[in-house]
Residue, then its C-alpha position, 0 to 999 in steps of 0.5 A: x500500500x503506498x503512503x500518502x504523500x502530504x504537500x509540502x505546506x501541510x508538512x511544513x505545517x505538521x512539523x511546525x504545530x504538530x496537531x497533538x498539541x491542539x486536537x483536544x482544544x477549541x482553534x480559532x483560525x483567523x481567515x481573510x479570504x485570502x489564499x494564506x488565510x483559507x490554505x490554513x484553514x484547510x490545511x489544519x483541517x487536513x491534519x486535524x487527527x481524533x480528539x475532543x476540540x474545534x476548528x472555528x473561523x474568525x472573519x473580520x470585515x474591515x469595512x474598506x471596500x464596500x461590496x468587496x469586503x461584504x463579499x469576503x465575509x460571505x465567502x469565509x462563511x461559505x467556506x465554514x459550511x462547506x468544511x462544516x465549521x463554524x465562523x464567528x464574523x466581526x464587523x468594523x465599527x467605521x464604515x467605509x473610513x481611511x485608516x492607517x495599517x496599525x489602526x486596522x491591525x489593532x482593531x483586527x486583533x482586538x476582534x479576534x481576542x474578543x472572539x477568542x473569548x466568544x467560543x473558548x478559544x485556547x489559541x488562535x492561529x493566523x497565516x502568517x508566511x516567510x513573505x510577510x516575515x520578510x516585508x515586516x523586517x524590512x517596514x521595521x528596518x525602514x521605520x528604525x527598529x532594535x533587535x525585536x524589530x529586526x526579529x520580525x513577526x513572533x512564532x507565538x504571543x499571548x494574546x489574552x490571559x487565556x488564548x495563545x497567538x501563534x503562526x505555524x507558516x511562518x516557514x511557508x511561501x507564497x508560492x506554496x500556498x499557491x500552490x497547495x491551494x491549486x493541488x486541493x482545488x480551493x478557491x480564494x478570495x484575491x484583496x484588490x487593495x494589496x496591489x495599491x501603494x497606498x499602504x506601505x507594506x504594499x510599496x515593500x512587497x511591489x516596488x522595493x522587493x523586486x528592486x532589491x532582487x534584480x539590482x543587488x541580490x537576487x537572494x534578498x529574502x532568504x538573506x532577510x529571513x536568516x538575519x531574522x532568525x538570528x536577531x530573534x535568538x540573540x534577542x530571546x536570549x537577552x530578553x530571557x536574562x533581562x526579565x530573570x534579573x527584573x524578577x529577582x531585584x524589582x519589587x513592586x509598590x503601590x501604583x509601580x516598581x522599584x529597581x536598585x540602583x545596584x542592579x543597573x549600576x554594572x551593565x551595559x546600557x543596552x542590558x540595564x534597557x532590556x531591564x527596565x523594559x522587562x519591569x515596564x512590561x511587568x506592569x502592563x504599561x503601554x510600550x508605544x510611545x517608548x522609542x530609543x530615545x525615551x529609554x536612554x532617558x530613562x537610563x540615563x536617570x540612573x547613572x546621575x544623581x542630579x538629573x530630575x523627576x522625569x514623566x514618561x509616555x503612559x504617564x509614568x513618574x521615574x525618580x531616583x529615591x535613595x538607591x533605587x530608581x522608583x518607577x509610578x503610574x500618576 
């Protein structure tokens, strides 16, 4: 008897999210109606073996292209029913209206935690590729970035307390999307505002890619796509010693925390940012507005004594107070 021989993608895929890890959970998989989204879905369904959980499909319509984005709901809600899924859809409050990528980013991901919560989702998976790796680092590259930037798009987030974010094709093309999408015969929704340079995302994808691959190295994107695993390991590794050393000499205080002095005192300035950066993020306090600069001021307090009380973005207090550097939410 000859084994079945799985495409590439739904290979990558079992290695990547292997289904033991999630047959007995509730999975909601976000789905555009585009090809990664909808190759996702069935793949996921391909792989899916026995066991007590769900596959449910999240939509979020954005609302930006009138009868265009209406259709895209319908066909996600089509493809539920032919797959025997349940969709859960969100509609975006703002008919219609303009709004920069990161605002629709946000909207999208608040949607999908509040769906994550709707139906019990335990992870919630989106389509993620090597491509939208590749265009991510170089926006953040663009835009000015650290090590997290130049890491790219995480594997895996915390999405809410009870759900996990993860991206299991970020090891996948778009070629092989493509082309497992052709070899199980689905069709896909095609987005008319990705071929715009309205977006700078698209102007990435359209103008300056294909300008990087044809004047300086046609081996543009698996260059990129090492520099991120690299970045993200050296990045992993500091963030990891940065936030055991916040755990063991940060203390909490009403409204903030307060660091020794001490602790900062020896390291590099990139180590004591990586420290405070830990203990902000253990408050939960909005990270933002906290650029390069802001973090080298907040540094800066602790190694002089004459510098003064200072307010940070998020409206956060930082003084030195004896030998610590105490940190407070006014």
């Amino acid at each position: 008897m000859t084994a079945t021989i799985r495409p590439p993608l739904v290979q990558t895929l079992r290695s990547a999210w292997p289904p033991e890890k999630w047959n007995d959970l509730t999975v909601l998989v976000a789905v555009s109606g585009g090809a990664d989204s909808v190759a996702l879905a069935r793949a996921m369904l391909d792989i899916r073996g026995a066991g007590e959980g769900r596959l449910v499909l999240a939509h979020y319509n954005h609302k930006l292209r009138g009868a265009e984005s209406d259709a895209d709901q319908a066909f996600v809600e089509q493809l539920g029913a032919g797959l025997g899924l349940e969709v859960v859809a969100g509609v975006r409050a703002e008919e219609g209206a303009k709004a920069s990528e990161e605002s629709l980013r946000s909207s999208r991901y608040e949607f999908l935690a509040q769906a994550a919560g709707q139906c019990g989702a335990r992870y919630v998976v989106t389509a993620h590729t090597a491509d939208d790796q590749v265009e991510t680092v170089l926006t953040n590259i663009l835009r000015g970035t650290g090590l997290a930037g130049l890491a790219g798009i995480p594997r895996a987030r915390q999405l809410t307390a009870a759900a996990t974010l993860v991206r299991p094709l970020l090891d996948v093309s778009r070629a092989e999307v493509l082309n497992y999408l052709q070899e199980v015969n689905q069709p896909f929704r095609q987005d008319s505002s990705n071929s715009s340079t309205d977006y700078t995302r698209n102007r990435i994808r359209h103008e300056l890619l294909p300008l990087l691959e044809r004047d300086f190295n046609p081996q543009v994107r698996q260059a990129i796509t090492r520099l991120s695993r690299l970045a993200g390991e050296a990045d992993d590794e500091i963030s990891g010693l940065a936030t055991d050393l916040a755990a063991m000499h940060a203390r909490r205080i009403t409204d903030g925390v307060e660091i020794p002095l001490a602790t900062l005192a020896p390291l590099s300035d990139y180590m004591a940012r990586s420290v405070l950066r830990a203990a902000w993020r253990w408050q939960g306090w909005p990270e933002q507005e906290m650029g390069l600069d802001e973090w080298d001021a907040l540094v800066a307090i602790t190694r002089d004594a004459q510098i003064a009380p200072q307010m940070f973005p998020g409206s956060i207090r930082a003084q030195r107070a004896g030998d610590l550097l105490r940190l407070t939410r006014l």
